[in-house]
MIGU-170611 format. One line per 10 residues: number of its first residue (from 1); their letters; for each residue x, y, z of C-alpha. Coordinates in pm, 1 decimal, padded with zeros to 6 digits, m for minus. Each point is the difference from the previous one (the first is absolute). Layout:
N
NUM	A	X:Y:Z  ...
This chain:
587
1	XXXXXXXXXX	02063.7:m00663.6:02077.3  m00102.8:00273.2:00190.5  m00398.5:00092.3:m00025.7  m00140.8:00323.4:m00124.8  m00270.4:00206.4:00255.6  m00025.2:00271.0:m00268.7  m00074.2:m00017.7:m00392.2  00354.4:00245.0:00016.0  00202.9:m00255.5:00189.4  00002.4:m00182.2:m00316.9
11	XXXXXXXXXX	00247.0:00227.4:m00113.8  00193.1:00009.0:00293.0  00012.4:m00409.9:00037.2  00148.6:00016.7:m00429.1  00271.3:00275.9:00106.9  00122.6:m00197.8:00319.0  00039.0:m00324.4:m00251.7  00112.6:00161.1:m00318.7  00047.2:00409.8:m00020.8  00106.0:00005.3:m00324.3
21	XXXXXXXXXX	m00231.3:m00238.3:m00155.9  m00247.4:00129.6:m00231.7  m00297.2:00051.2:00130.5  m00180.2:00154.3:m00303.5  00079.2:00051.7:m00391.5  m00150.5:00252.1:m00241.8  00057.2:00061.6:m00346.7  00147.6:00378.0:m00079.7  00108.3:00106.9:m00363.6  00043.9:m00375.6:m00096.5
31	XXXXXXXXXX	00184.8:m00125.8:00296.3  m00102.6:m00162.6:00355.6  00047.3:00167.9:00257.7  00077.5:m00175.7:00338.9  m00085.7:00138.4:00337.2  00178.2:m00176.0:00275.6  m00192.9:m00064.5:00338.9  00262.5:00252.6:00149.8  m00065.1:00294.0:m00265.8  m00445.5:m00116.3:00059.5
41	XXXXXXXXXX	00033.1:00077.3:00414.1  00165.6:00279.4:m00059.6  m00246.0:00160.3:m00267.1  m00276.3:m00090.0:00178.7  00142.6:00135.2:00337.5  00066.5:00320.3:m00188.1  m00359.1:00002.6:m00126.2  m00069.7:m00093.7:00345.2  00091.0:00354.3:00148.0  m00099.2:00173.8:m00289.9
51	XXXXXXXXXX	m00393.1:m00110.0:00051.4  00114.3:00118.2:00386.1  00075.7:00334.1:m00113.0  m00302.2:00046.4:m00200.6  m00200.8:m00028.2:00259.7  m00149.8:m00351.6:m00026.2  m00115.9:m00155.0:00295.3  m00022.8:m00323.2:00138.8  m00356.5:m00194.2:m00075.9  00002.5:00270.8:m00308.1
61	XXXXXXXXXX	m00111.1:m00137.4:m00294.5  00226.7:00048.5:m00308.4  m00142.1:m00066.0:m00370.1  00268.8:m00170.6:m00170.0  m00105.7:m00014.4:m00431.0  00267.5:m00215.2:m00161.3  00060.5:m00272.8:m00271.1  00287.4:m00207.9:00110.3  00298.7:00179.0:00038.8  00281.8:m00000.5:00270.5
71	XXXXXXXXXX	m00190.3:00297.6:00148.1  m00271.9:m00121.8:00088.3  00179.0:m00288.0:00249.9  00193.0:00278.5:00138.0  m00255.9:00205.8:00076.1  m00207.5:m00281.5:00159.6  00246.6:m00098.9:00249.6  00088.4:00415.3:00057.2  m00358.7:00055.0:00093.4  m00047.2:m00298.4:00195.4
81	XXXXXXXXXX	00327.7:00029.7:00246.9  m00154.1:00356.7:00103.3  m00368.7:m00185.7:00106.8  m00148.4:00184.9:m00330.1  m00227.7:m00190.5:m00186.9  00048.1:m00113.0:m00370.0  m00309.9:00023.1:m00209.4  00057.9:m00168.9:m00252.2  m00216.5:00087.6:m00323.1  m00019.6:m00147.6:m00406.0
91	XXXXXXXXXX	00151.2:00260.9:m00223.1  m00299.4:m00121.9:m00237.5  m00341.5:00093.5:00187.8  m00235.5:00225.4:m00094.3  00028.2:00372.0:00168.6  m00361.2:m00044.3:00222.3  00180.7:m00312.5:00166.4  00269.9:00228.7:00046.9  m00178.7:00299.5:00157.0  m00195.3:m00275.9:00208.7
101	XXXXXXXXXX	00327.2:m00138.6:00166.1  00182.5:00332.9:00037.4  m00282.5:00096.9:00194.7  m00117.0:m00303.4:00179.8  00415.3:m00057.3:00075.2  00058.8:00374.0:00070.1  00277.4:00024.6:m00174.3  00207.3:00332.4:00036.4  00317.9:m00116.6:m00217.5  00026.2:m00231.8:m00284.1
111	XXXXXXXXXX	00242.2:m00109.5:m00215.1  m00009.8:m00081.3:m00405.0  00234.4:m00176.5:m00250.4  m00074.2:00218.4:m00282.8  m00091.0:00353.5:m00137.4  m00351.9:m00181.9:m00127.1  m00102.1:m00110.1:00330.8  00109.4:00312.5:00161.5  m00235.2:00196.1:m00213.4  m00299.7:m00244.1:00050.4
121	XXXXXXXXXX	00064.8:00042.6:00322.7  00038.5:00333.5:00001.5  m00316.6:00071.5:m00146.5  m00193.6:m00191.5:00272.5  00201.0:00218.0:00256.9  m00283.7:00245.3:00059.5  m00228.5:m00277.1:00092.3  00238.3:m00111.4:00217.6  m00000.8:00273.0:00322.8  00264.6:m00175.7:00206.4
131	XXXXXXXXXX	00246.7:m00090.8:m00318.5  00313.7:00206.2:00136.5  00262.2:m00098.2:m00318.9  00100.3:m00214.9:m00270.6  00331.2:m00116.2:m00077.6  00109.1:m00123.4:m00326.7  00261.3:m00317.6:m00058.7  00044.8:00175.4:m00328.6  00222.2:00290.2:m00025.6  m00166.5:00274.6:m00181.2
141	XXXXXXXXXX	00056.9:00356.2:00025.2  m00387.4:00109.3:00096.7  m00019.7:m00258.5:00217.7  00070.7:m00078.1:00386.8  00244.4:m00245.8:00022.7  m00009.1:m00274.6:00259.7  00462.6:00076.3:00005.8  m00120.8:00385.0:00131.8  m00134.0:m00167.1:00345.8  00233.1:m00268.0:00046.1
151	XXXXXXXXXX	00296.4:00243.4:m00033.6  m00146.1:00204.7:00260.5  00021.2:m00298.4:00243.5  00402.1:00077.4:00036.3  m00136.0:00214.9:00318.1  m00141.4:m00337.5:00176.4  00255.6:m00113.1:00238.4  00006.7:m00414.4:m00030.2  m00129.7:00010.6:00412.5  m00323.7:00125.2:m00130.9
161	XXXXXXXXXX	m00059.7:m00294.2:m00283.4  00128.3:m00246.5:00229.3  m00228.0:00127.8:00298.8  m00323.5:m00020.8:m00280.8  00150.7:m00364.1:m00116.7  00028.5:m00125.9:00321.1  m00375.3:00069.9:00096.5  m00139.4:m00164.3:m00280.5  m00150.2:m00377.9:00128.1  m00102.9:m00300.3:m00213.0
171	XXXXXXXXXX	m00368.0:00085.9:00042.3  00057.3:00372.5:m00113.0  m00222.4:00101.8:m00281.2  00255.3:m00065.1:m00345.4  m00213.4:00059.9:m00245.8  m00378.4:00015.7:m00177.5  m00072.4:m00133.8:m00318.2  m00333.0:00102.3:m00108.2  m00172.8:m00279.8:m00238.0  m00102.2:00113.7:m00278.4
181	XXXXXXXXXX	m00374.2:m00177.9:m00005.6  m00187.6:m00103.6:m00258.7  m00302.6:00191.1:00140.4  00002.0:00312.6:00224.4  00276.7:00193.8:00140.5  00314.2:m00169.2:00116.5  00088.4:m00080.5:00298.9  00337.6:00056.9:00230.5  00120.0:m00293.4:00079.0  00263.8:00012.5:00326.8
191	XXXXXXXXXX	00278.1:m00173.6:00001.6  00230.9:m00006.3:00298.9  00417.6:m00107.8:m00009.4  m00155.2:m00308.5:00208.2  m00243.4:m00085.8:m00297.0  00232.9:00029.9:m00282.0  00299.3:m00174.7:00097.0  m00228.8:m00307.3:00145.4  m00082.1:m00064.7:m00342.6  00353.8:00109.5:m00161.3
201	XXXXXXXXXX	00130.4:m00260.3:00272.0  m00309.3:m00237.4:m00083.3  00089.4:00000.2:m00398.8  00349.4:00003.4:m00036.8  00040.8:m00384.1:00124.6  m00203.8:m00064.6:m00320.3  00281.9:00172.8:m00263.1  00214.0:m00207.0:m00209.0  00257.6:00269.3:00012.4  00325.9:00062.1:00239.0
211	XXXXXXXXXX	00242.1:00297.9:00076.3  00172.5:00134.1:m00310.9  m00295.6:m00080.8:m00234.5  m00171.5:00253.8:m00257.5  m00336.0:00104.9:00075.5  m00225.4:00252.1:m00286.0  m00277.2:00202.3:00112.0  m00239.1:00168.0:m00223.5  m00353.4:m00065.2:00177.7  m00111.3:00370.0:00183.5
221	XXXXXXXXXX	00219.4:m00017.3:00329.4  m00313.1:00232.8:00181.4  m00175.1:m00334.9:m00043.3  00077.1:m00237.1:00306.8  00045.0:m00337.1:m00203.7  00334.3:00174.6:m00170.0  00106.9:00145.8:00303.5  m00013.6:m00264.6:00231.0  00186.9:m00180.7:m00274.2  00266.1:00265.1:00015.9
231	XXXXXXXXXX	00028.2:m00019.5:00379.7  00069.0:m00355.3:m00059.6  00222.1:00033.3:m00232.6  00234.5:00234.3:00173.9  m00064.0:m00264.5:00295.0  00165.5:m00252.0:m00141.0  00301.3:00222.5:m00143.0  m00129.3:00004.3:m00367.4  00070.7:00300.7:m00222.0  m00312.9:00179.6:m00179.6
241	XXXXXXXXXX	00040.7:00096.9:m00319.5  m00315.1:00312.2:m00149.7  m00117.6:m00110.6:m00350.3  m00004.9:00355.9:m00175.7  m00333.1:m00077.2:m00106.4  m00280.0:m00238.8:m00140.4  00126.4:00065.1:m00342.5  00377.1:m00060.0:00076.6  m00113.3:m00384.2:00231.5  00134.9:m00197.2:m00279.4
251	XXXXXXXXXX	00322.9:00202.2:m00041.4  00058.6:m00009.1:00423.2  m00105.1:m00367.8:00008.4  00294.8:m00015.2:m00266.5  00235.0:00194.9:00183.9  m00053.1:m00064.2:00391.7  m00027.5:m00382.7:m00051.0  m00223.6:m00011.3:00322.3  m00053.3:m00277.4:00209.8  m00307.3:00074.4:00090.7
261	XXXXXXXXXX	m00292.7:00282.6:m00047.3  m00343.6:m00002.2:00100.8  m00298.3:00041.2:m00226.2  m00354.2:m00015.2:m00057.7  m00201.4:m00210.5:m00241.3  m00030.1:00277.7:m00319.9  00366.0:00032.4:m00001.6  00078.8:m00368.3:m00021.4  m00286.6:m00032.4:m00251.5  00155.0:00268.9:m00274.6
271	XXXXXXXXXX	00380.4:m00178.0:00063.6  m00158.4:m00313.8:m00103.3  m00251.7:00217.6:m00286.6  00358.8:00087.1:m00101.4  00119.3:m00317.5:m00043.1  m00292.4:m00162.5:m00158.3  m00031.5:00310.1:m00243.4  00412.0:m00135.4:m00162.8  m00157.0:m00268.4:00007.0  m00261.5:00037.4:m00225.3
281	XXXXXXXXXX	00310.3:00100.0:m00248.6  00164.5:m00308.3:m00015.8  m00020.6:m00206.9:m00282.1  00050.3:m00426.7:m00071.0  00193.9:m00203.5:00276.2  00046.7:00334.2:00207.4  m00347.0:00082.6:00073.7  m00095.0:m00354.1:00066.0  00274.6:m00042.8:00227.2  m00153.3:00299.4:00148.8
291	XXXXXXXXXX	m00310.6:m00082.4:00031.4  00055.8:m00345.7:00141.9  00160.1:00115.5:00254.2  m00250.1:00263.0:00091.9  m00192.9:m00325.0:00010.9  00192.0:m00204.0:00224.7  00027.1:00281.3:00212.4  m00364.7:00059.3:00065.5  00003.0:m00359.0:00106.6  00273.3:00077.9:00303.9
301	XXXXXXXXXX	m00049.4:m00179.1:00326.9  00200.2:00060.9:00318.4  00048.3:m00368.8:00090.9  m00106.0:m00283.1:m00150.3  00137.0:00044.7:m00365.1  00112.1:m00302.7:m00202.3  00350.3:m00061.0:m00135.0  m00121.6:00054.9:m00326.1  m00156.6:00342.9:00073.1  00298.1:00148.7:00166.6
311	XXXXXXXXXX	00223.2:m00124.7:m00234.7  m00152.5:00196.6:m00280.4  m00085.3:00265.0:00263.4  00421.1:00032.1:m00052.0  00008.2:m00006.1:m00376.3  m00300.2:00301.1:m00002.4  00211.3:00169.9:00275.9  00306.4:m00003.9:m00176.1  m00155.2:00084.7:m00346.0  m00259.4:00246.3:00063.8
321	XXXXXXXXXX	m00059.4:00063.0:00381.8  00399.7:00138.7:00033.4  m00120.6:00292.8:m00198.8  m00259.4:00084.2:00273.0  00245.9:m00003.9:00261.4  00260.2:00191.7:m00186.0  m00300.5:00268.5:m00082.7  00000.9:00034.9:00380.7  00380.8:00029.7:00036.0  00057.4:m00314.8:00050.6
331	XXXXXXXXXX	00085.4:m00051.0:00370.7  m00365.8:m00002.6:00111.3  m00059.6:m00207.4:00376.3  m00406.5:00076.1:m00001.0  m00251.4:00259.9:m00064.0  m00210.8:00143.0:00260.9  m00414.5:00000.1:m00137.4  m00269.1:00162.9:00184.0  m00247.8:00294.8:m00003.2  m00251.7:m00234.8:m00226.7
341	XXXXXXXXXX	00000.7:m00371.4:m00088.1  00261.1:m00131.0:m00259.7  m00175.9:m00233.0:m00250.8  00135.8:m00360.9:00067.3  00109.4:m00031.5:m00402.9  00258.4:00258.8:00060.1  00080.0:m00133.4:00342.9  00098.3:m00329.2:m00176.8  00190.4:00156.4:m00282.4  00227.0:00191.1:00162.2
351	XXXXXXXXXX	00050.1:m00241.0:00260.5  00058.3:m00269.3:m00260.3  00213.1:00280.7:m00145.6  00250.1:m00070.0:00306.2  m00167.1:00368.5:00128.8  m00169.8:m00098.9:00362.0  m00287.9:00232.8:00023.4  m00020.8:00066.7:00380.9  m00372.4:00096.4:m00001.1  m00164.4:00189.5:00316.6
361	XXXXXXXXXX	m00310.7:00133.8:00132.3  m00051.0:00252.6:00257.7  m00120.5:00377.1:00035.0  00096.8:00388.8:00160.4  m00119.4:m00061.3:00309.3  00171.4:m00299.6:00069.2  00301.5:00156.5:m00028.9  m00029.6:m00178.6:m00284.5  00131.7:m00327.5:m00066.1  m00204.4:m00316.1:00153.4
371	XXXXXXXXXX	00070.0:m00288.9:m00166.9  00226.7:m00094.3:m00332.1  00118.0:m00297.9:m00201.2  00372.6:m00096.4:00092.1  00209.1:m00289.9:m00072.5  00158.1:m00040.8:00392.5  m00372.0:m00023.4:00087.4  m00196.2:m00133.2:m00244.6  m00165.6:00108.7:m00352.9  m00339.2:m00077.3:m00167.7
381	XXXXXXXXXX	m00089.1:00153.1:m00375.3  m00356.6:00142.6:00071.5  00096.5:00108.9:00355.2  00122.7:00254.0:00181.9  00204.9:m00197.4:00196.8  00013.2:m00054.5:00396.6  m00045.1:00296.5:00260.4  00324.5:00106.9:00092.6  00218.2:m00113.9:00299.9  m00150.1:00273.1:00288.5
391	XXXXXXXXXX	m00302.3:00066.9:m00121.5  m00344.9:m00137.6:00085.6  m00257.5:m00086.0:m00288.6  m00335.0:m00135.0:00032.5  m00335.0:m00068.7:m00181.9  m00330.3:00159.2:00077.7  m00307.5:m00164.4:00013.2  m00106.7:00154.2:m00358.4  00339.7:m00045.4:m00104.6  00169.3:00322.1:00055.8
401	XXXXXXXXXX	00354.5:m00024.6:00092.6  00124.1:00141.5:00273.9  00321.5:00101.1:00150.5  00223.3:00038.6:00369.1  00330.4:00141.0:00047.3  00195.5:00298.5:00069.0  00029.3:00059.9:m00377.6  m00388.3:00125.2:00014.6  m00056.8:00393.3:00000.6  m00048.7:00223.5:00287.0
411	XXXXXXXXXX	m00320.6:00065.6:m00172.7  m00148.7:00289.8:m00247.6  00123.7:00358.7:00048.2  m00304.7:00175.6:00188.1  m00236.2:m00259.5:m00100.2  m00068.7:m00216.6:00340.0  m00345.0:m00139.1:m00191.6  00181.5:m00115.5:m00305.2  00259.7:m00143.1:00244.2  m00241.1:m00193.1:00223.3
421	XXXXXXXXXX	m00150.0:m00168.0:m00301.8  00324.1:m00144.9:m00083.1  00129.1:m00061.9:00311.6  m00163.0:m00250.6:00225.8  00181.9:m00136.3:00339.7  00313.8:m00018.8:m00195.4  m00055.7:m00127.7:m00336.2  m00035.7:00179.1:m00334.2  m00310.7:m00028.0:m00202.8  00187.3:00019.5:m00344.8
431	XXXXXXXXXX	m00314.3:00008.6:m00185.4  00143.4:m00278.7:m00187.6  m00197.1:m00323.9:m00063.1  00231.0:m00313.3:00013.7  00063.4:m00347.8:00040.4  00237.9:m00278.5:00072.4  00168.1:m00229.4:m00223.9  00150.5:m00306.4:00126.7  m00059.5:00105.1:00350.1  00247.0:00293.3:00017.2
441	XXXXXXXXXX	00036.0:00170.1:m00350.6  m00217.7:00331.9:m00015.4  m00205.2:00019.4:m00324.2  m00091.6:00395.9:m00055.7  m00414.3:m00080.8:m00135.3  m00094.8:00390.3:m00028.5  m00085.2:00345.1:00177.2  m00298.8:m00098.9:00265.1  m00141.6:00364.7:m00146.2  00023.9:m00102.4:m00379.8
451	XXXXXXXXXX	m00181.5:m00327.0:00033.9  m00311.3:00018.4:m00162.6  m00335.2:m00138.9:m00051.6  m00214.0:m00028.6:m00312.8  m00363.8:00074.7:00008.2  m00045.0:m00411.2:00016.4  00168.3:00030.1:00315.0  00316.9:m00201.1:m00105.3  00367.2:00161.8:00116.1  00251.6:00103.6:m00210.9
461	XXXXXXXXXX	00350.3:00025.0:00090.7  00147.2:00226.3:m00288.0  00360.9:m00013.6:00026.1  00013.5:m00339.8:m00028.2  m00190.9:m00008.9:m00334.7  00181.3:00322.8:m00098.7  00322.0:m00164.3:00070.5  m00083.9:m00266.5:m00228.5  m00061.2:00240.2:m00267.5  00314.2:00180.5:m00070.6
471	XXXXXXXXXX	00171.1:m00355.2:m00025.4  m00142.8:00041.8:m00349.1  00276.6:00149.7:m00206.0  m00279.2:00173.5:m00160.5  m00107.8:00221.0:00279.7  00133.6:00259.4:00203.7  m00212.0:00074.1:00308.4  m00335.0:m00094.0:00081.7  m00195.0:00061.8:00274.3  m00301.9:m00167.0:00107.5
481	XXXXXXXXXX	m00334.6:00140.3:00041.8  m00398.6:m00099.1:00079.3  m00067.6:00099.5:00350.7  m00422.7:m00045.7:00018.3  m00002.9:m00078.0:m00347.0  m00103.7:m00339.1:m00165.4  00317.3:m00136.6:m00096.9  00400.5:00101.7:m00029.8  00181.6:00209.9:m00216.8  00321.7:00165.8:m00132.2
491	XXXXXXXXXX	00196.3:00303.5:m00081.9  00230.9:m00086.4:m00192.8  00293.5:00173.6:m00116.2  00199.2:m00169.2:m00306.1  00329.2:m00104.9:m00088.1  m00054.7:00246.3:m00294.5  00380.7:m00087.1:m00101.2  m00037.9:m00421.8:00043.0  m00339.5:00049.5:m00196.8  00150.0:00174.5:m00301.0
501	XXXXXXXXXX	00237.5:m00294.7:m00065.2  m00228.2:m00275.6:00036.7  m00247.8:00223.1:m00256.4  00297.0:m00002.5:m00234.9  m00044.6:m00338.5:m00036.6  m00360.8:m00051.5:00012.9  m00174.3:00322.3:m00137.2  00286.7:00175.6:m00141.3  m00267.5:00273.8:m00115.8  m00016.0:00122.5:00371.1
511	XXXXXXXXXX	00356.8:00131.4:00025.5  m00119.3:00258.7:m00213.4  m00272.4:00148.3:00227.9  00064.2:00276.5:00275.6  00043.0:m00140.0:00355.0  m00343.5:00098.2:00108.0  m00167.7:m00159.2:m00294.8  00225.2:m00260.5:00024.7  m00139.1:m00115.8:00358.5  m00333.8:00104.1:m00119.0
521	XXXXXXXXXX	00025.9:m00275.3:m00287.2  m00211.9:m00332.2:00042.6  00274.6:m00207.5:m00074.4  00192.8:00117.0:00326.4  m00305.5:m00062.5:00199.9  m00038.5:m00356.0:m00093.6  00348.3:m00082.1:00080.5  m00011.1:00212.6:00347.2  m00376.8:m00234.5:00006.7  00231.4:m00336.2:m00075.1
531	XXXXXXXXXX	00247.4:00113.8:00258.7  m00265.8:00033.8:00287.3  m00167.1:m00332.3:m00095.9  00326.4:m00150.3:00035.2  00051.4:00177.4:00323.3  m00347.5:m00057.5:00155.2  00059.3:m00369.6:00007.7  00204.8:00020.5:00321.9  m00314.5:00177.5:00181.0  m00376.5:m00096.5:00080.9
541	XXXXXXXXXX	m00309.4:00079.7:m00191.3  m00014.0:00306.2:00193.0  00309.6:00146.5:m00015.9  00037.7:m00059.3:m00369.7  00039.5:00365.9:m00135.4  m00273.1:00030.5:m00270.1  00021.9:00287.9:m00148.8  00314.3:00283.0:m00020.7  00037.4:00374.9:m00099.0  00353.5:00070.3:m00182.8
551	XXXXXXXXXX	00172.2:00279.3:00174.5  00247.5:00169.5:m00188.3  00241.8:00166.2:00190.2  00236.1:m00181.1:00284.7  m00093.9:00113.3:00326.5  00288.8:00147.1:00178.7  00072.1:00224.1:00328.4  m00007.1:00295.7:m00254.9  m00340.6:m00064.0:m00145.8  m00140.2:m00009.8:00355.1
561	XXXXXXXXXX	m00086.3:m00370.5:m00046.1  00281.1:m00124.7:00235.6  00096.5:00104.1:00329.2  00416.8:00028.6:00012.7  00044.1:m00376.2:00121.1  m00188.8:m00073.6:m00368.8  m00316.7:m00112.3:00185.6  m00330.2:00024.4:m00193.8  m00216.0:00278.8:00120.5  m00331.8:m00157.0:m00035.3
571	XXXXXXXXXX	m00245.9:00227.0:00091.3  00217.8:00272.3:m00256.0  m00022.4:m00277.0:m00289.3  m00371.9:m00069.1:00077.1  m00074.3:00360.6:m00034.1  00233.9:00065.4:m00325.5  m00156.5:m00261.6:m00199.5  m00358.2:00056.4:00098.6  m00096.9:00011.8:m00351.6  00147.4:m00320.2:m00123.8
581	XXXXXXX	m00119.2:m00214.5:00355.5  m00373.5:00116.3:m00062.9  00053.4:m00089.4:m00357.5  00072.4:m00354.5:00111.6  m00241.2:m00053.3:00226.5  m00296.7:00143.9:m00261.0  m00261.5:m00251.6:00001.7
């Protein structure tokens, strides 16, 4: 098979194999629509000398403001075959982050999905001196639409797009992706055609998927975990289907029947809260049968099951673990994990569920995929698999990993101190701290930067602890805190939902309380106390959490708690609950 030089060859290698094979699928007025990879080269062509009649020039920087839509691919290979620059942003940050990287990006046109975002946007636009136009997705009457530009590209003879497409090389500047940090501003992250399809040509050896397969996207597409995953996919000749939204995912699952979609940990966590809230529901032989199996499947190995297990792995599969599948459409080959770690419980259900979780570690500036869990390769639950085939990874002396290969960034946008911190003779300093299983298998341990160390100088690595608390069906999130302080502690948010059932049963009295007095009440405090007890066996004396604060509210990207890859803000959180941490550490 011919190779790809250019993120937009990928297009081009599709239409010389199949032209009429659909490249993408969207829903409109309760029907999919297809988009063949013929009808996709010529849109984007079209939107190609549109951008070249507005005026954009190449190395421009373009602000592209999307959820997942056919759009936004179309746009990101239009900008890119003219040597523009796709910046590609969240649709959900706050308005400071997006004065910050409208300036710092100098951004003179940008493009939205919606009338919302065009008005937040708008209303940012005087802080903004070089911010030329926005362009809408949307069709509304008071606002420009992106259609008005691209239909003045008619004038663009094809000698001019092909003269612009034919100077763009594999190390030309593609795209930044500025990270959305848990501290500070964000940083532009360059990624060059080079650096992205090294790692789209790294990963897709690793899918369990082959041309003609379903793929469903729903993670942000701006984020480079989902859209390396999309380059792959239309590498390999699958079709992507657009879930309409988060609220539709169990309708599309339904519907598409994928083979295969990509993930990270919260999303797997509610399908499975899903599950285990029907259930709770059954009644007599049914919800033993169900919660035997849930059992059994906690107990999953990869090799080295008896006869006797996997035989009434079958009967659970058949009985209960069917329903799973068919809740995902059925058809599923493997789901992609990363962005945060996957607890190892769920990892064995839904693998013993006949779902292979495919679960992966890597981050923006490599591009971003380093190493994943794959059956052609090899697996271990607790992992994050082996470094994949091309790229170079490596343990530092303290344990950080780092990482070689053309999939690693250029470096950050206008930033050559941040870069030179990273970047050492070659290798990546992820910032990660690691370590290797079995001689090969990279174990994710935490961030080198959220490591701490309690006042008795012991360290504390809290994402392993924290990840060890939300296996309890009885808590939400937690996040670990005690930097210079005498011992470990917890936020904890509750399972408010799991916790009113199991007081129906137990202190029946409590149903009748509001929620906030209901999480204020000492009986939920002694079972979130019995939880952690039971939890803070697995750990040392040390890094047993002693004490906790109940947090009421989920954290989420909207709160401010969570950047838009649902990473805990730390220093945000430590600030927020101020209050309730001194209250726990009050002598």
């Amino acid at each position: 098979m011919p190779t790809a030089t250019r993120l937009f060859d990928l297009a081009s290698l599709q239409y010389a194999i199949a032209p009429d094979f659909p490249m993408f699928s969207f829903k409109k007025d309760n029907e999919w629509v297809k988009v063949s990879n013929t009808e996709f080269i010529e849109r984007v062509n079209k939107t190609s000398k549109g951008l070249i009649a507005l005026g954009v020039q190449p190395g421009e920087k373009v602000a592209l403001i999307s959820e997942n839509r056919i759009e936004w691919n179309v746009l990101d290979f239009a900008i890119q075959q003219i040597g523009a620059v796709v910046v590609a942003i969240y649709p959900n940050i706050s308005t400071s982050d997006y004065t910050y990287i409208f300036n710092h990006a100098e951004i003179r046109n940008c493009i939205v999905s919606s009338k919302k975002l065009y008005t937040k946007i708008s209303a940012i636009q005087g802080d903004c001196p070089q911010l030329r136009a926005i362009y809408s997705l949307d069709k509304e009457n008071d606002l420009n639409h992106w259609e008005d530009f691209v239909a003045k590209g008619v004038i663009i003879p094809d000698e001019t797009l092909d003269q612009l497409r034919g100077g763009i090389q594999t190390d030309t500047l593609a795209s930044i992706i500025y990270t959305s940090g848990t501290t500070g501003n964000p940083k532009g992250v360059m990624l060059s055609h080079r650096n992205l399809l090294a790692d789209t040509l790294s990963s897709e050896y690793s899918f369990p998927v082959e041309r003609g397969d379903r793929a469903l996207s729903f993670l942000p597409v701006c984020h480079a975990y989902e859209r390396v995953f999309q380059y792959v996919y239309m590498y390999k000749g699958l079709t992507i289907f657009f879930a309409q939204s988060m609220d539709t995912i169990g309708e599309d699952f339904k519907s598409v029947k994928p083979h295969i979609f990509s993930a990270v940990p919260r999303v797997l966590e509610k399908v499975y809260e899903k599950i285990l809230a029907k259930g709770e529901q059954l009644t007599g032989l049914k919800r033993k049968l169900f919660f035997w199996s849930l059992s059994l499947g906690e107990q999953y190995k990869l090799a080295g099951r008896s006869w006797w297990y996997d035989f009434q792995l079958s009967i659970a599969r058949k009985l209960v673990f069917s329903k799973w599948r068919d809740a995902l459409g059925g058809d599923i080959k493997g789901i992609a994990s990363g962005s945060a770690a996957l607890q190892e419980k769920l990892i064995r259900l839904y693998m013993a569920a006949g779902i292979p979780i495919y679960e992966g570690y890597g981050l923006t500036e490599a591009g971003p995929c380093i190493a994943v869990n794959c059956y052609k390769r090899g697996m271990k639950i607790g992992t994050v698999g082996l470094p994949l085939i091309h790229i170079e990874v490596k343990l530092a002396a303290d344990g950080e990993i780092l990482t070689k290969g053309e999939n690693n960034m250029i470096g950050y946008y206008k930033n050559p101190e941040a870069t030179a911190e990273v970047i050492k003779d070659g290798w990546l300093y992820t910032g990660d701290i690691g370590q290797w299983v079995d001689g090969k298998f990279l174990k994710i341990i935490d961030r080198k930067k959220e490591m701490f160390k309690t006042s008795g100088g012991k360290y504390i690595v809290p994402q392993q602890i924290e990840s060890k608390l939300v296996e309890s069906s009885f808590i939400e999130q937690a996040m670990v805190i005690g930097e210079a302080r005498k011992f470990p502690a917890a936020l904890i948010v509750p399972n408010y939902n799991k916790l009113l059932e199991w007081s129906k049963g137990t202190f029946p009295t409590l149903t009748n309380l509001s929620k906030q007095d209901f999480l204020n009440s000492p009986e939920l405090k002694q079972k979130i106390e019995s939880e952690l007890k039971r939890i803070n066996q697995n750990f040392g004396a040390w890094e047993q959490i002693k004490k906790f604060a109940i947090v009421p509210n989920e954290m989420t990207v909207e709160t401010g708690d969570l950047t838009p890859t649902l990473k805990m803000k730390r220093k945000v959180i430590l600030q927020k609950y101020e209050l309730e941490i001194e209250e726990i550490y009050k002598i």
